[in-house]
PDB file of N, CA, C and O in Angstrom:
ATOM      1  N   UNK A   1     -56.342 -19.908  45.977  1.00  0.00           N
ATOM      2  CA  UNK A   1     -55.912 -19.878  44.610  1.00  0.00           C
ATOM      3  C   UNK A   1     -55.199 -18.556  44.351  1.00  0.00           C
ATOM      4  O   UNK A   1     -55.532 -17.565  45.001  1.00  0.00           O
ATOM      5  N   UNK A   2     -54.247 -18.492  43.448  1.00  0.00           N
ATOM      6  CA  UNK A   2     -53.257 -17.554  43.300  1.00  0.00           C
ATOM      7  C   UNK A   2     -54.049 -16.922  42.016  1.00  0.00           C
ATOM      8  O   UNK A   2     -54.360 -17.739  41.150  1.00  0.00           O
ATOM      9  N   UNK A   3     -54.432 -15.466  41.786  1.00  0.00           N
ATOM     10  CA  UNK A   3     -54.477 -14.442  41.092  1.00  0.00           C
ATOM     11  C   UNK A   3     -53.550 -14.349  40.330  1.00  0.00           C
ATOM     12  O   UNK A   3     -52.499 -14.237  40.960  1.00  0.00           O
ATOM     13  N   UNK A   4     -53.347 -14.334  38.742  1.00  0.00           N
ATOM     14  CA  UNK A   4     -52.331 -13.767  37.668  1.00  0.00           C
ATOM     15  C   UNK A   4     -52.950 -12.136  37.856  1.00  0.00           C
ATOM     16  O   UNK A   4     -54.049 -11.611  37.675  1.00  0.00           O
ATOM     17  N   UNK A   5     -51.434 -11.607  38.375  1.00  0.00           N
ATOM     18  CA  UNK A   5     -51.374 -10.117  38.029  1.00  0.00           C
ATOM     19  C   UNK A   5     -50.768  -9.306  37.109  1.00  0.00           C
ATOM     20  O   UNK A   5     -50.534  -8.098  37.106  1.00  0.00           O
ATOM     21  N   UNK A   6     -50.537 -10.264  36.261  1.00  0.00           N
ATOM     22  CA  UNK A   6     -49.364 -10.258  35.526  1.00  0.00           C
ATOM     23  C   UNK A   6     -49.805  -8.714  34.242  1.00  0.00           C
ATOM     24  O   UNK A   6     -48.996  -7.875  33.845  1.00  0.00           O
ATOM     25  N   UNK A   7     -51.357  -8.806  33.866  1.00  0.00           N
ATOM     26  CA  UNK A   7     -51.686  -7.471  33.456  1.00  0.00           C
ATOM     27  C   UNK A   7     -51.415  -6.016  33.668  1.00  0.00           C
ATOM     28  O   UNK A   7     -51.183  -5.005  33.004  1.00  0.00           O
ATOM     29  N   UNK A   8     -51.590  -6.490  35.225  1.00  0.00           N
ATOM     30  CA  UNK A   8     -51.163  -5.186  35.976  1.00  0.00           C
ATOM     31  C   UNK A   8     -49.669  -4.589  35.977  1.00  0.00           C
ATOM     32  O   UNK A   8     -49.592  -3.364  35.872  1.00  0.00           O
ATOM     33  N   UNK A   9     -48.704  -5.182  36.063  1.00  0.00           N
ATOM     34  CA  UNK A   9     -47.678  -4.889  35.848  1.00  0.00           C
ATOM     35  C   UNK A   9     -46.570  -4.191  34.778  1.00  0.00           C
ATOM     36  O   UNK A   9     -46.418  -4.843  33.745  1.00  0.00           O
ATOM     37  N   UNK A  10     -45.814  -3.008  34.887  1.00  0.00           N
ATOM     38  CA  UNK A  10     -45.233  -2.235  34.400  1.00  0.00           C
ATOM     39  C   UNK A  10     -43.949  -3.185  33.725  1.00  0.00           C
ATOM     40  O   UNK A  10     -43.306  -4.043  34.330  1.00  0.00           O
ATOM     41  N   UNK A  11     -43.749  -2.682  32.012  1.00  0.00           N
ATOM     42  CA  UNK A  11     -42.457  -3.008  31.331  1.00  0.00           C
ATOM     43  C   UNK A  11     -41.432  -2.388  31.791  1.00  0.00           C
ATOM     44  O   UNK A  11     -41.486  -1.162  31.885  1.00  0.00           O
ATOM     45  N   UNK A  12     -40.412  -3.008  32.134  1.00  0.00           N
ATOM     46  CA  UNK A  12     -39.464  -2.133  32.373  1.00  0.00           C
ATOM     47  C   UNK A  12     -38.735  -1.081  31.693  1.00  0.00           C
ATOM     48  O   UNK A  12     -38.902  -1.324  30.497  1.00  0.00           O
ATOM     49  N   UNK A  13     -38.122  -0.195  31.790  1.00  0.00           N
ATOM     50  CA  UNK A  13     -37.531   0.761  31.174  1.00  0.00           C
ATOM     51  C   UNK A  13     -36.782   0.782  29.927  1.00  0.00           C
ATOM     52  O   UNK A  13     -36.867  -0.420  29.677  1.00  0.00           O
ATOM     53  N   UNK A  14     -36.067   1.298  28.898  1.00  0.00           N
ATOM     54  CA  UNK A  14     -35.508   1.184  28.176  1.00  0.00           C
ATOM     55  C   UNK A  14     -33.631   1.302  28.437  1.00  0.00           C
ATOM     56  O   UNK A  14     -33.058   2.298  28.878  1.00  0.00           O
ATOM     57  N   UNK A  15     -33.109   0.276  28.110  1.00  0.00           N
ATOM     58  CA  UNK A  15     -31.592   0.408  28.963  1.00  0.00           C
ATOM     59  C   UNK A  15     -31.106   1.483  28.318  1.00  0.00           C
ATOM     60  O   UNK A  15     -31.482   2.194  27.386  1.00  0.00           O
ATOM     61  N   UNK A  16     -29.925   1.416  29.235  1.00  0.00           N
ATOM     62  CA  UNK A  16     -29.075   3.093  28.713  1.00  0.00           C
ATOM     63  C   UNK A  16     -28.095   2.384  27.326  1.00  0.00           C
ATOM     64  O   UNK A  16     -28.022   1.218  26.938  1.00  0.00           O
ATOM     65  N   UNK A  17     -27.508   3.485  26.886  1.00  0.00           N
ATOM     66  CA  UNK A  17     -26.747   3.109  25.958  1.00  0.00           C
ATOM     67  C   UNK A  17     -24.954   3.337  26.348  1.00  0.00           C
ATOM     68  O   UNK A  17     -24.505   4.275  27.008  1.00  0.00           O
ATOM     69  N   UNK A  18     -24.218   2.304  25.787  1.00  0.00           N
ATOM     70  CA  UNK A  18     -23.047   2.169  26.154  1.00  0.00           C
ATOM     71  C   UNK A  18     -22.245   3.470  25.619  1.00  0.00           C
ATOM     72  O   UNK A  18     -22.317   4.105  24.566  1.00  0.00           O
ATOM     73  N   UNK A  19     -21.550   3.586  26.636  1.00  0.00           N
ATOM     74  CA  UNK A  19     -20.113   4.996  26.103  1.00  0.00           C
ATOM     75  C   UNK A  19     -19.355   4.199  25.053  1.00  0.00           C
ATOM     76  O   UNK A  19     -19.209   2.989  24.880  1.00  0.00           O
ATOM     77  N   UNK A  20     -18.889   5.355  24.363  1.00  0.00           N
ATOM     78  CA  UNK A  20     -17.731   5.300  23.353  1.00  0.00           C
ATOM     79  C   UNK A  20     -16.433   4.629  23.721  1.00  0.00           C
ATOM     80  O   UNK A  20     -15.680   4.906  24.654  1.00  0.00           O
ATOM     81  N   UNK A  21     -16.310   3.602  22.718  1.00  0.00           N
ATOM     82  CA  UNK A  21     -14.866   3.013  22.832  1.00  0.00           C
ATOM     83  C   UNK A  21     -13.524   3.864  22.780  1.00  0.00           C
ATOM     84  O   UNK A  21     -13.599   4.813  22.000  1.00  0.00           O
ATOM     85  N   UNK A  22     -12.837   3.785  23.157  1.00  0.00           N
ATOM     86  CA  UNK A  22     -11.721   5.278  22.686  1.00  0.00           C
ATOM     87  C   UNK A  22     -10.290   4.120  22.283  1.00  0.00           C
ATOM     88  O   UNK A  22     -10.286   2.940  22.633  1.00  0.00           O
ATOM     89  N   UNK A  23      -9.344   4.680  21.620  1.00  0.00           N
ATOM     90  CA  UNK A  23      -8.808   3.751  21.312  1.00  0.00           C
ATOM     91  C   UNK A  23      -7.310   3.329  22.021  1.00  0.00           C
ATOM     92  O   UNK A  23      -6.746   4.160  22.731  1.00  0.00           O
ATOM     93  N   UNK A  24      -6.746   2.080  21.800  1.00  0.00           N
ATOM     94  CA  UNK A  24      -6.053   1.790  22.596  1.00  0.00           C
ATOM     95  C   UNK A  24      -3.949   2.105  22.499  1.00  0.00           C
ATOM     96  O   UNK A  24      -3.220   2.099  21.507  1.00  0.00           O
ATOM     97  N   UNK A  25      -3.775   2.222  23.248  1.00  0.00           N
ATOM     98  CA  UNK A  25      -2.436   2.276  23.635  1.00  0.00           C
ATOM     99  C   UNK A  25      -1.710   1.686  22.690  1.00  0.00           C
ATOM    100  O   UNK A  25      -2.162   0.689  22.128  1.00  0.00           O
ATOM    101  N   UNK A  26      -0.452   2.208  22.354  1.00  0.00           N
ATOM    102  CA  UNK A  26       0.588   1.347  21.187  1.00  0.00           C
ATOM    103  C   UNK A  26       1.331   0.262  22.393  1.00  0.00           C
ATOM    104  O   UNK A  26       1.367   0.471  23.605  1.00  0.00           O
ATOM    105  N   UNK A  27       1.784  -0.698  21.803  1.00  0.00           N
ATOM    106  CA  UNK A  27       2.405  -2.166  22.545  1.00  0.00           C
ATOM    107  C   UNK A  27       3.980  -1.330  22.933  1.00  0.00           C
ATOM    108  O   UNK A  27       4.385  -0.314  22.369  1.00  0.00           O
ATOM    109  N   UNK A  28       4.533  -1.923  23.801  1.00  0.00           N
ATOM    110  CA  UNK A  28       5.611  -2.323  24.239  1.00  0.00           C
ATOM    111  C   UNK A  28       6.709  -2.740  23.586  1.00  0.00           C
ATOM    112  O   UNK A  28       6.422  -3.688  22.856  1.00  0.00           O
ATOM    113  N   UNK A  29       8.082  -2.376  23.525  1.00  0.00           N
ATOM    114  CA  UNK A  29       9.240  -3.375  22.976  1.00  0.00           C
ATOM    115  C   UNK A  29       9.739  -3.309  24.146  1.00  0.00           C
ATOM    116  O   UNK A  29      10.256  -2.318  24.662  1.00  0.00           O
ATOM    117  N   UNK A  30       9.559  -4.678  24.738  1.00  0.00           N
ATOM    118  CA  UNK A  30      10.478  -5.073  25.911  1.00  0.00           C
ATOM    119  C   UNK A  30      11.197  -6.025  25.643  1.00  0.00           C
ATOM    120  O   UNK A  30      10.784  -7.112  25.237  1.00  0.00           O
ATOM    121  N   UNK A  31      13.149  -5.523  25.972  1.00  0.00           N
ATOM    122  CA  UNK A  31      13.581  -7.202  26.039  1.00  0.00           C
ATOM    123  C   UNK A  31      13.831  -8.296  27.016  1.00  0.00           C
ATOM    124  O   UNK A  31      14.126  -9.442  26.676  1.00  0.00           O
ATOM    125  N   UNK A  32      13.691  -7.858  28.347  1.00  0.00           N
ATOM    126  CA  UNK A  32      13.008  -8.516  28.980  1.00  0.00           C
ATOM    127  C   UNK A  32      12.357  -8.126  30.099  1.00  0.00           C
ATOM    128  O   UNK A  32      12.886  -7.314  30.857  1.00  0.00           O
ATOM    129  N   UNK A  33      11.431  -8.521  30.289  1.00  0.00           N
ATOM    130  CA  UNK A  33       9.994  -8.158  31.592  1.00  0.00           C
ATOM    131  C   UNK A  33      10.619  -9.131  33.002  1.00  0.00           C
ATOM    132  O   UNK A  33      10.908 -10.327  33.011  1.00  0.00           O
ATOM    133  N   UNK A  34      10.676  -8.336  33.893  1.00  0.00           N
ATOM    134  CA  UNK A  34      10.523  -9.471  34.901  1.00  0.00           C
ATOM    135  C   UNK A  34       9.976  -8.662  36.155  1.00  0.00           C
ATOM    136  O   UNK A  34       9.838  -7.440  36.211  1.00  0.00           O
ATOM    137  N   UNK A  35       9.615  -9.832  37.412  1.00  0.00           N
ATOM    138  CA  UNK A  35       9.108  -9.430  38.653  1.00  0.00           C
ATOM    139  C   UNK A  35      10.035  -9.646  39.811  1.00  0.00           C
ATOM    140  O   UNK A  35       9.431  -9.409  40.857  1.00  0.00           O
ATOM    141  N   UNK A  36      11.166  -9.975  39.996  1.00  0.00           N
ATOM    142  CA  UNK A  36      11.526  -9.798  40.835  1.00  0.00           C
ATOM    143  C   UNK A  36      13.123  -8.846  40.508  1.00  0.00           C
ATOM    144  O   UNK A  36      13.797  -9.143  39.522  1.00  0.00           O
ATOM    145  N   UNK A  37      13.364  -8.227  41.035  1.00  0.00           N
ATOM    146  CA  UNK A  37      14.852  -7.381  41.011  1.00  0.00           C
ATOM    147  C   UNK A  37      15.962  -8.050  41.061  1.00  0.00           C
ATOM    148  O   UNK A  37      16.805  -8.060  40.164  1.00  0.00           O
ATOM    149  N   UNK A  38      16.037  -8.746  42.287  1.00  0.00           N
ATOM    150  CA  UNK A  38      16.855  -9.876  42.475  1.00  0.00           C
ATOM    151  C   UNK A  38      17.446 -10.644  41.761  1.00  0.00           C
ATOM    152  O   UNK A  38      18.665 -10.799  41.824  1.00  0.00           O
ATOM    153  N   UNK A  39      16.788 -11.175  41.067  1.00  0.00           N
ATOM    154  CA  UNK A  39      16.830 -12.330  40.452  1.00  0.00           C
ATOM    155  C   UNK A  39      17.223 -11.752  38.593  1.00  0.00           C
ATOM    156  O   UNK A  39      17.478 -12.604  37.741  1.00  0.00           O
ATOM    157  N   UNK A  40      17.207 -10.561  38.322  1.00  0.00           N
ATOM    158  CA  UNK A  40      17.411 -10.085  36.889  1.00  0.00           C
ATOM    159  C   UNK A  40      19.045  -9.776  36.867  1.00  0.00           C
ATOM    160  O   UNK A  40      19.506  -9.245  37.878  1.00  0.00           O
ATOM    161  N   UNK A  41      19.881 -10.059  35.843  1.00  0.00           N
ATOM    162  CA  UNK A  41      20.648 -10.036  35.385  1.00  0.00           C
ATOM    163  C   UNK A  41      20.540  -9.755  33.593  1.00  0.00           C
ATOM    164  O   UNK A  41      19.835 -10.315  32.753  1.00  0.00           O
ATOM    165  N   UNK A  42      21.508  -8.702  33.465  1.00  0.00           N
ATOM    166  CA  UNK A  42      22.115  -7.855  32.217  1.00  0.00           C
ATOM    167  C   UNK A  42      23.205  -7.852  31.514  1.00  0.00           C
ATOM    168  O   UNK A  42      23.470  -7.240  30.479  1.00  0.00           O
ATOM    169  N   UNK A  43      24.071  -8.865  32.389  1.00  0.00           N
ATOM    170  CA  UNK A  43      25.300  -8.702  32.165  1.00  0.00           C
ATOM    171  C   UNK A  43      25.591  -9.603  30.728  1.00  0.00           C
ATOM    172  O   UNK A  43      24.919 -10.631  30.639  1.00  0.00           O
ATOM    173  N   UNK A  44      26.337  -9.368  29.831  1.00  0.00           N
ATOM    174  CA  UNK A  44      26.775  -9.700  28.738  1.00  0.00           C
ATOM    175  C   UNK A  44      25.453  -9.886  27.262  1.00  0.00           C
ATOM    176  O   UNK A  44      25.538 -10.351  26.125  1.00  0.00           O
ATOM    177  N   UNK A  45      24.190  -9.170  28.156  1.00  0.00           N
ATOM    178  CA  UNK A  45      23.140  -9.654  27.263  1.00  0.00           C
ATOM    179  C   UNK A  45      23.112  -8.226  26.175  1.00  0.00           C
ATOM    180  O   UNK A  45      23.375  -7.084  26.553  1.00  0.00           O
ATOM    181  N   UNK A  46      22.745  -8.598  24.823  1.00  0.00           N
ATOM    182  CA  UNK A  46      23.271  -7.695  24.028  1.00  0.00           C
ATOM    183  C   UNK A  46      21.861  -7.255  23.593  1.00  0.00           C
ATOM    184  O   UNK A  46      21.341  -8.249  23.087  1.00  0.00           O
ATOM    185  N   UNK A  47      20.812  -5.980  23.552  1.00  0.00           N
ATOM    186  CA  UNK A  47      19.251  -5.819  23.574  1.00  0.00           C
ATOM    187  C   UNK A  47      19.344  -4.937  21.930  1.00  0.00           C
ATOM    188  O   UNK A  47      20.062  -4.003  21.574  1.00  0.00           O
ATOM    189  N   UNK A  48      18.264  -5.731  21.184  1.00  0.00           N
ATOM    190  CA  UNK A  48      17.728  -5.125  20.021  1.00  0.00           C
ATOM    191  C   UNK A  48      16.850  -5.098  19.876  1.00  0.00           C
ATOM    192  O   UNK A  48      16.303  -6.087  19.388  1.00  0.00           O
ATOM    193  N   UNK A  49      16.029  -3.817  20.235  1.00  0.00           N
ATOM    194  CA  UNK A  49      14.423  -3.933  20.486  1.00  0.00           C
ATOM    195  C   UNK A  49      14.053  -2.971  19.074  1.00  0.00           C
ATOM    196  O   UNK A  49      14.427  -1.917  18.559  1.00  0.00           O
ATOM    197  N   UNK A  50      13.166  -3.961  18.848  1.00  0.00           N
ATOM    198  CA  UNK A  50      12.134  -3.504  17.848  1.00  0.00           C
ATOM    199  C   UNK A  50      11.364  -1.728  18.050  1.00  0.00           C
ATOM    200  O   UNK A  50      11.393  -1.114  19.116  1.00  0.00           O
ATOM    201  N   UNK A  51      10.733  -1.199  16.758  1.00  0.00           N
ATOM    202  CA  UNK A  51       9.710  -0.239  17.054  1.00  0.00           C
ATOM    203  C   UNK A  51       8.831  -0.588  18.032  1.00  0.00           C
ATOM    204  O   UNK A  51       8.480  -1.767  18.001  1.00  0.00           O
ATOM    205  N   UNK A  52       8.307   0.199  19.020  1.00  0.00           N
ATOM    206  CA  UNK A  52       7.105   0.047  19.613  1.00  0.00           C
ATOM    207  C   UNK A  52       5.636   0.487  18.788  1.00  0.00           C
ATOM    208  O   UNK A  52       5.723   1.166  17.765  1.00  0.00           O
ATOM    209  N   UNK A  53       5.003   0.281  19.035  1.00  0.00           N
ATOM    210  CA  UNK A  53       3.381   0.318  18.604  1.00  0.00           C
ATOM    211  C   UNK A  53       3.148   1.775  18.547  1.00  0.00           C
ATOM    212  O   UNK A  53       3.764   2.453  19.370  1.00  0.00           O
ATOM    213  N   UNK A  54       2.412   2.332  17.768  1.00  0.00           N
ATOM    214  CA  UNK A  54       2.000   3.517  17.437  1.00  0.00           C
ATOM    215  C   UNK A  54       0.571   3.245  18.178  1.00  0.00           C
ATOM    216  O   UNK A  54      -0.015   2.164  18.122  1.00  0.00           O
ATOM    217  N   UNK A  55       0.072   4.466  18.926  1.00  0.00           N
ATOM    218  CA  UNK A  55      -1.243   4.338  19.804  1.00  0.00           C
ATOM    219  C   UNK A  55      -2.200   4.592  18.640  1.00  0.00           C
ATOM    220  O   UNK A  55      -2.026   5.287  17.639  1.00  0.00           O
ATOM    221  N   UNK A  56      -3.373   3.776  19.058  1.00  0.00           N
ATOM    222  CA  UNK A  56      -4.727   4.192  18.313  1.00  0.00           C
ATOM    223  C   UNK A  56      -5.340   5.644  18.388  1.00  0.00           C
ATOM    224  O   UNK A  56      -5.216   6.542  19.220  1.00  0.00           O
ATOM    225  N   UNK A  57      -6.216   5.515  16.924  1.00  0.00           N
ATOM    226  CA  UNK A  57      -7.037   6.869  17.043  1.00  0.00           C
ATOM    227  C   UNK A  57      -8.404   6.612  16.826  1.00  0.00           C
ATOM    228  O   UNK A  57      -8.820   5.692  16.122  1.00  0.00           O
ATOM    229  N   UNK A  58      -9.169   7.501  17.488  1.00  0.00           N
ATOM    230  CA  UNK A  58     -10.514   7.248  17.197  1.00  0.00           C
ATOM    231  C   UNK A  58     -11.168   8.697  17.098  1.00  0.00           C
ATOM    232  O   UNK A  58     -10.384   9.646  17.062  1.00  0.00           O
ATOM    233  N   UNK A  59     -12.493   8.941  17.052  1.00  0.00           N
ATOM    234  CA  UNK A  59     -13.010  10.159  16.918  1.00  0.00           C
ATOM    235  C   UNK A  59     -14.390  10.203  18.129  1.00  0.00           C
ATOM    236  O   UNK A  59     -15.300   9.536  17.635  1.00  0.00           O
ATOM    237  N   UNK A  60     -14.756  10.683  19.322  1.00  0.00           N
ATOM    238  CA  UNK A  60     -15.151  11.291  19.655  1.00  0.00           C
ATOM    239  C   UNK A  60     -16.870  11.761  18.897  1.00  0.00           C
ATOM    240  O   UNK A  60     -16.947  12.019  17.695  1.00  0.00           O
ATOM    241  N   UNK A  61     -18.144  11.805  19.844  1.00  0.00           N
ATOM    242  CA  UNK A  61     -19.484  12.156  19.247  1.00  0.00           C
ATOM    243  C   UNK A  61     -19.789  13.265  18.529  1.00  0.00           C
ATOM    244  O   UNK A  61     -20.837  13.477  17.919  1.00  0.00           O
ATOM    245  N   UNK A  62     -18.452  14.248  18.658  1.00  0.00           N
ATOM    246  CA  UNK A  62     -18.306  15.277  18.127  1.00  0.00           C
ATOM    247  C   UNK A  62     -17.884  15.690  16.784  1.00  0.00           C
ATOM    248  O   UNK A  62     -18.219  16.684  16.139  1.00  0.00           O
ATOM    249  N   UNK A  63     -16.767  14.357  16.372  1.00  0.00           N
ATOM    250  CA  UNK A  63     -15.941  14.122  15.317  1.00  0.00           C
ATOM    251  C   UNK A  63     -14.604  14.717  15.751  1.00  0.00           C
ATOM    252  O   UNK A  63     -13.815  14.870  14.819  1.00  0.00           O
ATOM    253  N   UNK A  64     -14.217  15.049  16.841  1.00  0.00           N
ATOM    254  CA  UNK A  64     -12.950  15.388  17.531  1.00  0.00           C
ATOM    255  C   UNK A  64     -12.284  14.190  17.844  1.00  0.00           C
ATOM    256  O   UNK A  64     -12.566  13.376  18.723  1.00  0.00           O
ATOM    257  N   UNK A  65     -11.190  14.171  16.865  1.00  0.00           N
ATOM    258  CA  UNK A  65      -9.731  13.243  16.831  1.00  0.00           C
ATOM    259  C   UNK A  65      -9.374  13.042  18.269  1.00  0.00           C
ATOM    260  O   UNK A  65      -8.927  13.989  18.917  1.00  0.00           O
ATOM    261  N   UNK A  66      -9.540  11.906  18.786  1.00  0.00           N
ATOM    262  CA  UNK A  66      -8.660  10.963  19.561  1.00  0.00           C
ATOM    263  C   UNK A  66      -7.428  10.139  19.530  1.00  0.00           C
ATOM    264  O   UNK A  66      -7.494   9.005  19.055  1.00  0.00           O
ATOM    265  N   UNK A  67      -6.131  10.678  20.065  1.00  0.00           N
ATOM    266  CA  UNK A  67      -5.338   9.830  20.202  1.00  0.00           C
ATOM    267  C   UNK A  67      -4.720   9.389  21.265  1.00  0.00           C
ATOM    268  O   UNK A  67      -4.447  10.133  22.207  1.00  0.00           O
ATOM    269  N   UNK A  68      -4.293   7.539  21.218  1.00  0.00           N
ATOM    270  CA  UNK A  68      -3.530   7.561  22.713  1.00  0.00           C
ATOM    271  C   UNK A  68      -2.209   7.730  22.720  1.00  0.00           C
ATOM    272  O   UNK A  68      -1.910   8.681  21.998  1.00  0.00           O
ATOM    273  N   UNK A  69      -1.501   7.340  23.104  1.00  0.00           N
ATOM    274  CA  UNK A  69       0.099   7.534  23.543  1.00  0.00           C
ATOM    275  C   UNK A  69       0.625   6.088  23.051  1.00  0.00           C
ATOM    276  O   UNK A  69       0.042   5.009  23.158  1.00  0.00           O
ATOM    277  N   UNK A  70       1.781   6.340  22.529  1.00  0.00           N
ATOM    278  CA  UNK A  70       2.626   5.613  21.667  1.00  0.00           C
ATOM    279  C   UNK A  70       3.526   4.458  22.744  1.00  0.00           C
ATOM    280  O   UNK A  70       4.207   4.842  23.695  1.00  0.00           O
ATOM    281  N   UNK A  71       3.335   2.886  22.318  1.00  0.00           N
ATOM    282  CA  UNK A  71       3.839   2.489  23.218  1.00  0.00           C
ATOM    283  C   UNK A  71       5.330   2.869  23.170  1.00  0.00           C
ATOM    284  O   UNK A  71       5.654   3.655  22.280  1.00  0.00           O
ATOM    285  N   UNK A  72       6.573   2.276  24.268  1.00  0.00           N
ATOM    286  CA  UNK A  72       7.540   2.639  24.396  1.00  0.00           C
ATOM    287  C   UNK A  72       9.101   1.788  24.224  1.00  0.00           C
ATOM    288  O   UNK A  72       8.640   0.699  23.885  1.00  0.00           O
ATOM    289  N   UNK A  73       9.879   1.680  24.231  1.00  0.00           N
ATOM    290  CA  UNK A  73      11.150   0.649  23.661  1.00  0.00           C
ATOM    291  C   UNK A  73      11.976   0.652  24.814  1.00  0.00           C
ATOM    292  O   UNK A  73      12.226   1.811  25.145  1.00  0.00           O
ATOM    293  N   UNK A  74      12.380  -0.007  25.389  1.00  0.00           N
ATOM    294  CA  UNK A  74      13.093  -0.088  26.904  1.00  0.00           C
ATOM    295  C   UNK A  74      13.511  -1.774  27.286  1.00  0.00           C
ATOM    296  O   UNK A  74      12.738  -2.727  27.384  1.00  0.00           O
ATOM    297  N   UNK A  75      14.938  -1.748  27.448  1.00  0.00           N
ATOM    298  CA  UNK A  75      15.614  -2.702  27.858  1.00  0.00           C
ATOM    299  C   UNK A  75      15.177  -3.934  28.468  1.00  0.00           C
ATOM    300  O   UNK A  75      15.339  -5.125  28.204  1.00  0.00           O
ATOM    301  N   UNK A  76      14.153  -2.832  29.991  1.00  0.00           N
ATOM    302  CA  UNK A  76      14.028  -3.963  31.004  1.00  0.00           C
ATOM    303  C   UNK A  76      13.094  -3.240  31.532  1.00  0.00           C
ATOM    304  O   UNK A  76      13.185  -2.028  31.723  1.00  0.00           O
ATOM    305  N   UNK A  77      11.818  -4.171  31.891  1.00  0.00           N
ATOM    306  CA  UNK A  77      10.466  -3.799  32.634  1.00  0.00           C
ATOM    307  C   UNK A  77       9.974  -4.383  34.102  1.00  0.00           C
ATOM    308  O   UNK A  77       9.867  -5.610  34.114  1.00  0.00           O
ATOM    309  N   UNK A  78       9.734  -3.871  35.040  1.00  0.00           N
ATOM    310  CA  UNK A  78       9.471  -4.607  35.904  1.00  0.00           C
ATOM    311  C   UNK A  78       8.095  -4.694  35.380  1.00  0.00           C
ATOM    312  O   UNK A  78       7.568  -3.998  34.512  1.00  0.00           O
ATOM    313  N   UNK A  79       7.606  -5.679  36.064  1.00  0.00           N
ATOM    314  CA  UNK A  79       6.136  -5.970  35.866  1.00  0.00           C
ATOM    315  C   UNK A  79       5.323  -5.819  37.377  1.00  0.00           C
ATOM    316  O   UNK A  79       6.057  -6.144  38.310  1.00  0.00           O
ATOM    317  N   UNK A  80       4.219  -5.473  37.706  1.00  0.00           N
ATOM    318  CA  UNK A  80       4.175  -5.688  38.824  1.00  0.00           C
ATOM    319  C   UNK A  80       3.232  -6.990  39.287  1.00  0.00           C
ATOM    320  O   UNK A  80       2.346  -7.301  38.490  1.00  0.00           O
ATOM    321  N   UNK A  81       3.327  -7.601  40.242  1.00  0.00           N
ATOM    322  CA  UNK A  81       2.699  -8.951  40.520  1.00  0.00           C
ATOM    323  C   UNK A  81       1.103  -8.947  41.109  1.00  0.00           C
ATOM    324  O   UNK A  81       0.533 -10.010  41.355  1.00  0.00           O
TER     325      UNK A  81
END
Protein backbone atom coordinates (compact mmCIF):
# COMPACT_ATOMS: atom_id res chain seq x y z
CA UNK A 1 0.00 0.00 0.00
CA UNK A 2 1.19 3.43 -0.99
CA UNK A 3 1.79 6.08 1.95
CA UNK A 4 0.29 9.83 1.27
CA UNK A 5 3.32 12.03 1.87
CA UNK A 6 1.82 14.63 0.72
CA UNK A 7 2.12 16.49 4.45
CA UNK A 8 5.55 16.24 4.29
CA UNK A 9 6.18 18.14 1.41
CA UNK A 10 7.49 21.75 0.78
CA UNK A 11 5.26 24.76 -1.15
CA UNK A 12 7.03 25.93 -3.66
CA UNK A 13 8.60 29.25 -3.81
CA UNK A 14 7.19 32.51 -4.60
CA UNK A 15 7.72 33.40 -8.54
CA UNK A 16 9.86 36.23 -9.54
CA UNK A 17 8.36 39.24 -10.83
CA UNK A 18 8.34 40.34 -14.49
CA UNK A 19 10.79 43.30 -15.85
CA UNK A 20 9.50 46.50 -17.07
CA UNK A 21 7.90 46.96 -20.38
CA UNK A 22 9.91 49.79 -22.13
CA UNK A 23 8.29 51.28 -24.93
CA UNK A 24 8.13 50.62 -28.49
CA UNK A 25 9.71 51.88 -31.70
CA UNK A 26 7.82 54.49 -34.07
CA UNK A 27 6.45 52.49 -37.48
CA UNK A 28 7.94 52.75 -40.78
CA UNK A 29 6.85 54.76 -44.04
CA UNK A 30 7.77 52.39 -46.60
CA UNK A 31 6.76 52.60 -50.22
CA UNK A 32 7.70 49.58 -51.05
CA UNK A 33 9.28 46.55 -48.97
CA UNK A 34 10.63 43.79 -50.85
CA UNK A 35 12.98 40.55 -50.59
CA UNK A 36 14.53 39.98 -53.42
CA UNK A 37 16.88 42.75 -55.35
CA UNK A 38 16.34 41.32 -58.52
CA UNK A 39 13.20 41.37 -58.99
CA UNK A 40 12.52 45.33 -57.62
CA UNK A 41 12.01 47.93 -60.02
CA UNK A 42 11.67 52.01 -59.54
CA UNK A 43 11.48 53.08 -62.65
CA UNK A 44 8.67 55.61 -63.45
CA UNK A 45 7.18 54.93 -59.88
CA UNK A 46 6.45 58.30 -58.32
CA UNK A 47 6.92 57.74 -53.92
CA UNK A 48 4.82 59.86 -51.37
CA UNK A 49 5.52 58.63 -48.12
CA UNK A 50 3.73 59.60 -45.26
CA UNK A 51 5.21 60.79 -41.58
CA UNK A 52 6.76 57.95 -39.87
CA UNK A 53 5.74 57.03 -36.25
CA UNK A 54 7.08 58.94 -33.40
CA UNK A 55 8.80 56.22 -30.87
CA UNK A 56 7.19 55.52 -27.51
CA UNK A 57 7.94 56.77 -24.04
CA UNK A 58 7.82 55.23 -20.90
CA UNK A 59 9.38 55.83 -17.44
CA UNK A 60 11.74 53.55 -15.83
CA UNK A 61 11.46 52.26 -11.60
CA UNK A 62 13.15 55.29 -11.02
CA UNK A 63 10.76 57.72 -12.82
CA UNK A 64 13.60 58.30 -15.47
CA UNK A 65 12.04 59.13 -18.98
CA UNK A 66 12.37 56.50 -21.59
CA UNK A 67 12.46 57.01 -25.12
CA UNK A 68 12.76 54.89 -28.30
CA UNK A 69 13.83 56.01 -31.69
CA UNK A 70 11.54 57.45 -34.19
CA UNK A 71 10.49 55.25 -36.96
CA UNK A 72 11.92 56.26 -40.43
CA UNK A 73 10.51 57.39 -44.20
CA UNK A 74 12.43 55.66 -47.05
CA UNK A 75 11.54 54.77 -50.59
CA UNK A 76 12.51 51.15 -50.57
CA UNK A 77 13.21 48.43 -47.83
CA UNK A 78 14.68 45.26 -48.17
CA UNK A 79 13.18 42.96 -45.83
CA UNK A 80 15.10 40.15 -44.79
CA UNK A 81 13.65 36.49 -45.31
Amino acid sequence: MLEDRSAYSCNGGPGGYGGEGGPGRGGDSIGIAYLDEDRLTVEGVTFTLGPPGKGGISWDDQGKMISCEDGVAVETRRFAE
